[in-house]
Phi, psi and omega in degrees: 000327187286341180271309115006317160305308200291288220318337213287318191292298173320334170240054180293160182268355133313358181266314176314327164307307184270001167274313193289324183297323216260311179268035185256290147318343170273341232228306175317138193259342183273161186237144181246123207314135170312308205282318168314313189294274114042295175282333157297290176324293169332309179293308185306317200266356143289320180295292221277351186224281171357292212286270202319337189274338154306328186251331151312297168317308168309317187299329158275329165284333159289341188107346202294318169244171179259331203203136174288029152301310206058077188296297193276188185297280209320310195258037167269342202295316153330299195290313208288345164287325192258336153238049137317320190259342178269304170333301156286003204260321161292337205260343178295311205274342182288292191293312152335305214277018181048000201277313226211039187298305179305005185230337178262359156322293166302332153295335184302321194270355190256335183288294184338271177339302205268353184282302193328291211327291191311318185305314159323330184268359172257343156260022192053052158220152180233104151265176231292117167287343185270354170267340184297314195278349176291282170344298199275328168287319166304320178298307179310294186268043172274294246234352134321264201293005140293338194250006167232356181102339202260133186263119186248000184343283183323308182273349145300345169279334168293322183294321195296308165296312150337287198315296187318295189290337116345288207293303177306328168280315160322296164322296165281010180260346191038075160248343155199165169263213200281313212277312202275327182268358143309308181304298156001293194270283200329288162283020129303308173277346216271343162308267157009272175317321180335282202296359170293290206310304181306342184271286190284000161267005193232000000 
């Protein structure tokens, strides 16, 4: 059980935004001027962590959520609206800037992903955020090492094992069940792909 904590805390789906940024960079084969690159990071890790993580603490130090999990519906419906609105506020400012397009993808496929969630939550399910967000980094980097080419197989496998043992923590933490942590990882690559295909038609 103690482990199944760690893992849940640790690959919390605040962590992915700013994992995908770091190996979008790491990864690429063009090169892109440092202090820019620099500056992206910065920004992606105030939005996506600095800030949202700050407002989890208020949201529990107020009474709002019981867990930075966010356990029941009612109290995801806040947070997944506010990072709906960050995701895309990155992924509009990320695609402007013509540098880093394929990246601002990702974000694009985390605005899906958290919209479904949110649709979901008016239908009384909530699925798993932490397989959505595992999910939509194996789709970026499905469809990244396809549009450069570059064979990333190995660190898909890692990623693949990971998403299991995500899945296997939810489950024994019974924090969801089997349909919400599939579903989770289903629509997280499959958002991904979405916002691929729609990006190479237009």
């Amino acid at each position: 059980m103690k482990l199944s904590k760690f893992i849940s805390y640790f690959f919390h789906p605040i962590n992915f935004p700013i994992l995908g940024t770091i190996l979008y960079f790491l990864l690429i084969p063009e090169y892109i001027f440092k202090p820019q690159e620099h500056i992206i990071i910065v920004v992606v890790l105030l939005f996506t962590y600095a800030f949202p993580l700050l407002l989890l603490i208020l949201l529990k130090r107020f009474g709002m959520i019981d867990s930075y999990h966010m356990v029941t519906i009612e109290e995801r419906k806040f947070p997944t609206l506010l990072f709906i609105s960050i995701s895309f506020i990155l992924g509009n400012w990320l695609y402007k800037s013509t540098v880093v397009d394929i990246l601002s993808l990702f974000y694009f496929g985390y605005m899906f992903v958290l919209t479904c969630s949110y649709i979901f939550l008016y239908l009384k399910l909530k699925i798993s955020l932490h397989t959505a967000a595992i999910g939509g980094l194996i789709g970026f980097i499905i469809y990244f090492s396809y549009y450069y080419k570059i064979n990333l197989i190995i660190l898909l496998v890692v990623f693949f094992l990971i998403s299991g043992l995500i899945a296997s923590s939810r489950l024994r933490l019974h924090a969801h069940n089997t349909r919400e942590v599939f579903l989770g990882f289903i629509i997280g690559i499959s958002t991904q792909f979405m916002v691929y295909f729609i990006y190479t038609i237009t």
